[in-house]
C-alpha positions as CSV (number, residue, x, y, z in Angstrom):
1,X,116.0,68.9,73.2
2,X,113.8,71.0,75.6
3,X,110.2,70.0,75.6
4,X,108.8,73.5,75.6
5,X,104.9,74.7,75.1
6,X,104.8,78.0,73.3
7,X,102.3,80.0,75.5
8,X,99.1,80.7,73.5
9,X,97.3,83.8,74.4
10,X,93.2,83.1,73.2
11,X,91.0,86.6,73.1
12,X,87.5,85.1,73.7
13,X,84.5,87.1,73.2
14,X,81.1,87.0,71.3
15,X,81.7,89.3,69.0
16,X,85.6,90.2,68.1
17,X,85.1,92.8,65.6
18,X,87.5,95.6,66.4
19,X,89.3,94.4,69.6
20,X,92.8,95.1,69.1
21,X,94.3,93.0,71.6
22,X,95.4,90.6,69.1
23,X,97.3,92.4,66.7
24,X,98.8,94.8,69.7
25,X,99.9,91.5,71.4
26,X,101.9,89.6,68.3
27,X,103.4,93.6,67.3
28,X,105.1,93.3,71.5
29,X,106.0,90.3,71.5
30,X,107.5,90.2,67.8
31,X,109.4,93.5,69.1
32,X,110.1,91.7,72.2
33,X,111.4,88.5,70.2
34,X,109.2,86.3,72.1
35,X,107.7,83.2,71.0
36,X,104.2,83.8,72.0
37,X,100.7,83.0,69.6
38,X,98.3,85.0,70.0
39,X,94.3,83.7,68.4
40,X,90.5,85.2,68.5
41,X,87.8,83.5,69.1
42,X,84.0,84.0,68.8
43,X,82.2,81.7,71.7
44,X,78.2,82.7,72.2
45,X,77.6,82.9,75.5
46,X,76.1,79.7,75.9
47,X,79.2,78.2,74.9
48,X,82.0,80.1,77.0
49,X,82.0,77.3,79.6
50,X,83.0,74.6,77.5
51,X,85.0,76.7,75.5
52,X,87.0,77.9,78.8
53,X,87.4,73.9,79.7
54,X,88.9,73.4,76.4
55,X,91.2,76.5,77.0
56,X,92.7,75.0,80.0
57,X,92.9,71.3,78.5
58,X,94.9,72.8,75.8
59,X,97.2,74.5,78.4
60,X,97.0,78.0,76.9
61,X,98.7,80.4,78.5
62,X,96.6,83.7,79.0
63,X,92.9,84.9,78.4
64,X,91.4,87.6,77.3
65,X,87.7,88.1,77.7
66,X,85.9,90.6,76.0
67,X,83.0,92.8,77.5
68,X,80.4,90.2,76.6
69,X,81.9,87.7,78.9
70,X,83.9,89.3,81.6
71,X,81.1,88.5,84.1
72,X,80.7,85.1,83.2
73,X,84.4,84.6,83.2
74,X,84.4,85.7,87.1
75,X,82.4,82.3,87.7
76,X,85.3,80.7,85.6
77,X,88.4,81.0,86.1
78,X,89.9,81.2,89.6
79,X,87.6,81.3,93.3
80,X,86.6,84.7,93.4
81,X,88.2,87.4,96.0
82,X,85.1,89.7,97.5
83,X,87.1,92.2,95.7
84,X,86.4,90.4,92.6
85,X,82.7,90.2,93.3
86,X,83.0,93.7,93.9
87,X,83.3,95.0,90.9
88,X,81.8,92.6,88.7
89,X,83.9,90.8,86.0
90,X,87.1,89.9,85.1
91,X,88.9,91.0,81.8
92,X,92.4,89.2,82.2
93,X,93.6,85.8,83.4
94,X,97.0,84.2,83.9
95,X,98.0,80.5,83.9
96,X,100.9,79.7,86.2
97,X,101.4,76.2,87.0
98,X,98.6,74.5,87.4
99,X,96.8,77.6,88.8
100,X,94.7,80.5,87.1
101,X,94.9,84.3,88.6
102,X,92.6,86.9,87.0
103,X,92.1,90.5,87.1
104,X,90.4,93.5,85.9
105,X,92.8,95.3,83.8
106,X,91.1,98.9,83.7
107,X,91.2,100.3,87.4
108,X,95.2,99.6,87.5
109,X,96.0,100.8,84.0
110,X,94.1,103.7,84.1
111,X,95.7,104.6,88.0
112,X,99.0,104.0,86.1
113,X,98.7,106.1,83.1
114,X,97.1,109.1,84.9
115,X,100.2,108.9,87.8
116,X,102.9,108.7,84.7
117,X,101.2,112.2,83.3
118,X,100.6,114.1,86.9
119,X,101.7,113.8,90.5
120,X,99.2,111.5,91.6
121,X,99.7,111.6,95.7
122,X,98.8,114.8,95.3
123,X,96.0,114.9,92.8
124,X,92.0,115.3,93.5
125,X,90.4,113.2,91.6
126,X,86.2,113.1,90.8
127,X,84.9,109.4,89.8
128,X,81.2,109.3,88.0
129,X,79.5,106.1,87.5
130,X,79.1,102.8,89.1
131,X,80.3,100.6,86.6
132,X,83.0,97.6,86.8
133,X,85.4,100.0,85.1
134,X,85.0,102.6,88.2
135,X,85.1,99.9,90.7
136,X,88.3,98.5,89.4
137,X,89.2,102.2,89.4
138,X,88.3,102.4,93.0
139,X,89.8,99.2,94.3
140,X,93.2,100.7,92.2
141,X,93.4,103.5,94.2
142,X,94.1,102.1,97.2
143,X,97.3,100.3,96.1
144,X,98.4,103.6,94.5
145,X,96.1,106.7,96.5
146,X,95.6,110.1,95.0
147,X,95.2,112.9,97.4
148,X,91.5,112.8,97.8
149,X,88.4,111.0,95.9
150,X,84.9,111.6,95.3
151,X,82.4,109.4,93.8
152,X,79.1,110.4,92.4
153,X,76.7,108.7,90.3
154,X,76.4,105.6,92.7
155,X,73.2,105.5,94.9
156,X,75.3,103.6,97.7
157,X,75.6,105.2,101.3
158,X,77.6,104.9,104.1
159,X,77.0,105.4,107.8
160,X,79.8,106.1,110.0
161,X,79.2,104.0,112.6
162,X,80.9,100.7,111.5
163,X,84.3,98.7,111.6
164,X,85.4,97.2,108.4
165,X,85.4,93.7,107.9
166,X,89.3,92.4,109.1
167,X,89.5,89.9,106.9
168,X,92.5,90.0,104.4
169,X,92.8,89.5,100.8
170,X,93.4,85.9,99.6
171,X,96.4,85.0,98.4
172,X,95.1,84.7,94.5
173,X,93.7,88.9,94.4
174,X,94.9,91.0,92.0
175,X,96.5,93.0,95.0
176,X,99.2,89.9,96.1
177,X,100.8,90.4,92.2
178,X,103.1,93.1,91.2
179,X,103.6,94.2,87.9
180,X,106.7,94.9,86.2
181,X,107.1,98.8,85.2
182,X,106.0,99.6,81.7
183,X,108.9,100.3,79.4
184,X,108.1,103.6,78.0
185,X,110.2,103.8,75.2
186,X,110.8,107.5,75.5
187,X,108.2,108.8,77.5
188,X,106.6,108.1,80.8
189,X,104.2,105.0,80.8
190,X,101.7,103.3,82.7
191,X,101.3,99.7,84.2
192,X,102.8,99.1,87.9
193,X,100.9,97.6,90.7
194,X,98.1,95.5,90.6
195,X,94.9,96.4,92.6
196,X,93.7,96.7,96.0
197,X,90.2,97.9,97.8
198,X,88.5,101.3,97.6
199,X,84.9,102.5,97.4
200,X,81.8,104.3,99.3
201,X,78.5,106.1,99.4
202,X,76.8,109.5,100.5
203,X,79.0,111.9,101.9
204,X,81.1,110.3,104.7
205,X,84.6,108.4,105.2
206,X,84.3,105.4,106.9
207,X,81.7,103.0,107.8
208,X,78.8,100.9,107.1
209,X,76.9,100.8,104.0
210,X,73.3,101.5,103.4
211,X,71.2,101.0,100.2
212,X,68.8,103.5,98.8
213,X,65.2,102.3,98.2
214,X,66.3,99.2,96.4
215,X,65.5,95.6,97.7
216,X,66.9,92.9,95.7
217,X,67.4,93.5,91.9
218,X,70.2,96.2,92.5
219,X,72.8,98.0,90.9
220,X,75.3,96.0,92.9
221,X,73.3,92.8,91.7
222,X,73.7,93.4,88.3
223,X,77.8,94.0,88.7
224,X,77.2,90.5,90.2
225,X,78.1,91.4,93.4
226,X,75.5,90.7,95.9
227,X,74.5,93.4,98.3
228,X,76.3,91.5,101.2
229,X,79.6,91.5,99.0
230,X,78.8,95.1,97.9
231,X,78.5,96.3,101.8
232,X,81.6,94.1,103.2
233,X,83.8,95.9,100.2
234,X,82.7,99.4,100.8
235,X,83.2,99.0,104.7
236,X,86.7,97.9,103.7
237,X,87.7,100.2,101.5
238,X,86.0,103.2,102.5
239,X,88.6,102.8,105.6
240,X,91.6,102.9,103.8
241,X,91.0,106.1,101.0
242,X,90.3,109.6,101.5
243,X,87.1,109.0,100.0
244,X,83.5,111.5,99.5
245,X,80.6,110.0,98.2
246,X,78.1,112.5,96.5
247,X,74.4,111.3,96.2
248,X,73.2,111.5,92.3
249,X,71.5,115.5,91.6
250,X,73.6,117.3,94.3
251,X,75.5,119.3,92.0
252,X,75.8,121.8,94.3
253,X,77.3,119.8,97.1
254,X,79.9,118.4,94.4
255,X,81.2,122.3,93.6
256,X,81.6,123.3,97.7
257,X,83.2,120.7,97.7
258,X,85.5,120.9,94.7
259,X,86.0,124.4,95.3
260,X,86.9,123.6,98.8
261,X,89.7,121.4,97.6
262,X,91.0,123.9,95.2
263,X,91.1,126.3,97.4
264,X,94.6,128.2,97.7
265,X,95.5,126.8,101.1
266,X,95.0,123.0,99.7
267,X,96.8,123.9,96.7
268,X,96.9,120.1,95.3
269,X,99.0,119.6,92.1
270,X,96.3,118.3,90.2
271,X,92.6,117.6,89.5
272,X,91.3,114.3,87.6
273,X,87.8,113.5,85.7
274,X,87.1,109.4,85.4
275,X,84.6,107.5,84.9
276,X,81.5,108.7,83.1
277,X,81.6,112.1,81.6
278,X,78.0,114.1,81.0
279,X,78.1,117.0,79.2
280,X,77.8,119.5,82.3
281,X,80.3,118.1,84.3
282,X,83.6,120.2,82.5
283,X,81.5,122.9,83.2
284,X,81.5,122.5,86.7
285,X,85.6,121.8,87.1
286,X,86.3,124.8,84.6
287,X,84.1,126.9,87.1
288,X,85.8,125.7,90.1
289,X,89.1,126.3,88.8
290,X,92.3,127.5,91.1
291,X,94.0,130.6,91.2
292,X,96.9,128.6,92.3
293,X,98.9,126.2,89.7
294,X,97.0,123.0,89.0
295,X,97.2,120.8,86.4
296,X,93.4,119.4,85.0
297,X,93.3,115.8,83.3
298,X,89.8,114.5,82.3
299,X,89.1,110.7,80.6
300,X,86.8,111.4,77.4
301,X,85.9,111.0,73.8
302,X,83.6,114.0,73.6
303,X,84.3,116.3,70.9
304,X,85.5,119.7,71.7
305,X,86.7,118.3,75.3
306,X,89.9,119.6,74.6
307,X,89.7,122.7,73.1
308,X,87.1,123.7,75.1
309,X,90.3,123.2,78.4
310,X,93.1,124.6,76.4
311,X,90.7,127.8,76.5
312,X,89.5,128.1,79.3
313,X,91.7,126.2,82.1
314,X,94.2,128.9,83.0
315,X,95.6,127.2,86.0
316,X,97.7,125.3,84.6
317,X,98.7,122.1,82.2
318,X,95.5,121.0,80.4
319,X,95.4,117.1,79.2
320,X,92.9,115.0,77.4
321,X,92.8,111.0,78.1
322,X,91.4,109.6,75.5
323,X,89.5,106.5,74.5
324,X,92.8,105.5,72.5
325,X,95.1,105.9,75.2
326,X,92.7,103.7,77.9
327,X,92.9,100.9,75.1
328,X,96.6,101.2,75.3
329,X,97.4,101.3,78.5
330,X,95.0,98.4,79.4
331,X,97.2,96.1,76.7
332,X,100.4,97.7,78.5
333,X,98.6,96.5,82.0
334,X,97.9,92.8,80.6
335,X,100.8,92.4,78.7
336,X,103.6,93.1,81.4
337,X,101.1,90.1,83.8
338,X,101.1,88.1,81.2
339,X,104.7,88.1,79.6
340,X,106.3,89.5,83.2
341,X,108.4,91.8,81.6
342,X,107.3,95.7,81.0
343,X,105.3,96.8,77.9
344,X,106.7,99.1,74.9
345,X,104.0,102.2,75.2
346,X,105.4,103.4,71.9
347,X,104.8,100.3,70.5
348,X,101.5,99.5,71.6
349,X,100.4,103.0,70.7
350,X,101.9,102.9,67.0
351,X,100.1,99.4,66.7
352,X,96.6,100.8,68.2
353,X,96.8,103.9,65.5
354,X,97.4,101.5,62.5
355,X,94.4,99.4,63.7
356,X,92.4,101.9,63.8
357,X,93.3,103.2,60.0
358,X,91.9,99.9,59.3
């Protein structure tokens, strides 16, 4: 008789209350008819390290690490990639062999599920925020570009006098693991490659990185990236995307520049919000709108969001990404690493809408 371990997928976190991951998980792989367990765990901070040793003395399978921890878990799990440092935590890790690779799940899932709902090579797409989600977002879209980016809300700059660093990714980086294809039941779906490098600051497109007015206890320290990691990455990845960087309060500078890109001789098929949405920014994409067709996708909760395009975008297809569908598309992500075989969407998404009735 074969001595098999049934993989054990633990969902750590100090406080569990309303993570879905669980109940998403054993609804795929009972449709999947795998033999997978799937448990939640509340560990206080304090405790994560020992609680992590114990994870791997019991050979589980797969992690899950839940907002509180995914910083600590970076210190964890597997030697971290600059890329890793980069943006700041870690939500996802995989046991294979005797080894552990990890990975933020919400760059790649959200690349994936905006590229299955629009032609992505030739969308523009406007990042707000400096947060580990919109670095993983960043680092995403170098592995899968759109047509052009522009970041604001960060207060990094760039000079563009500088060579990137040459040094390549290690072999355990998200970027050195493909993902299977989601299976999207009937519609499109999201979860392909893993990541890659991306990011910048100011209003340039390749070079080095300056830091505005802040010494030591810095944005890029709290992401737990120190400044030297922070500057190597942007160098890197600044290189390799079409990339804008838009210093915070120059709302003016953001619509030339949007306008410019929406012009009728670009004529790109599509324009993205991510990141961090403030209340004025839909006013500023409905106001830069095209004459030409292009389709408008924005990532919010905020009531009225989608009304409010259906009105007034008249350029084309309007679409809402919601809060729900990040969720799902983050499971799809992790679940095709973990089990190496595509995600159900329709699946995931019938689960996640039960949970919430809850």
């Amino acid at each position: 008789m074969e001595n098999r371990i049934q993989p054990i997928l633990c969902c750590v976190g100090a406080e569990v209350a309303g993570e879905p991951t669980q109940f998403l998980m054993e609804r795929a792989v009972i449709a999947a008819h795998l033999d997978w367990h799937v448990i939640t765990v509340e560990v206080s901070a304090e405790q994560l390290e020992t609680a992590w040793h114990g994870m791997q003395v019991m050979r589980f399978k797969a992690v899950r690490f839940f907002r509180e921890h995914q910083s600590a878990a970076l210190h964890l799990v597997a030697p971290a990639t600059r890329h890793d440092l980069f943006t700041g935590g870690v939500t996802s890790a995989l046991r294979v062999g005797s080894q552990w690779t990890m990975w933020h799940n919400s760059g790649p899932a959200l690349v994936d599920l905006l590229a299955s709902r629009l032609t992505w090579s030739d969308t523009i797409c406007w990042l707000h925020g400096d947060s580990p989600r919109s670095r993983s977002f960043l680092l995403a879209c170098c592995a899968r570009p759109p047509r052009e980016i522009i970041w604001t809300g960060t207060k990094h700059k760039v000079d563009s006098q500088s060579t990137p660093p040459s040094d390549s990714l290690p072999p355990h980086s998200n970027a050195s693991h493909p993902v299977p294809t989601a299976a999207s039941g009937a519609a499109s779906s999201p979860t392909s490659n893993a990541t890659s490098n991306a990011a910048s600051s100011t209003a340039t497109s390749a070079g080095e990185v300056a830091q505005e007015g802040h010494p030591h206890a810095t944005e890029s320290t709290k992401l737990d990236g120190t400044l030297d990691v922070v500057q190597a990455t942007l160098q890197e990845l600044v290189s390799q995307l079409p990339l804008k960087i838009v210093a915070a309060g120059h709302d003016s500078e953001l619509s030339e520049w949007l306008t410019c890109k929406l012009s009728d001789g670009a004529h790109p098929a599509g324009l993205v919000h991510a990141g961090e949405m403030e209340a004025r920014h839909l006013d500023i994409l409905l106001a830069c709108q095209p004459t030409m067709p292009c389709a408008l996708a924005v990532v919010t909760g905020a009531p009225g969001a989608r009304r409010k395009m259906s009105d007034q975008w008249r350029s084309g297809e309007s679409l809402v990404i919601s809060p729900a569908d990040l969720v799902v598309a983050e499971e799809a992500y992790d679940q095709a690493r973990w089990i190496g075989r595509p995600a159900n969407i329709e699946i995931l998404r019938e689960a996640y809408d039960e949970y919430a009735d809850f």
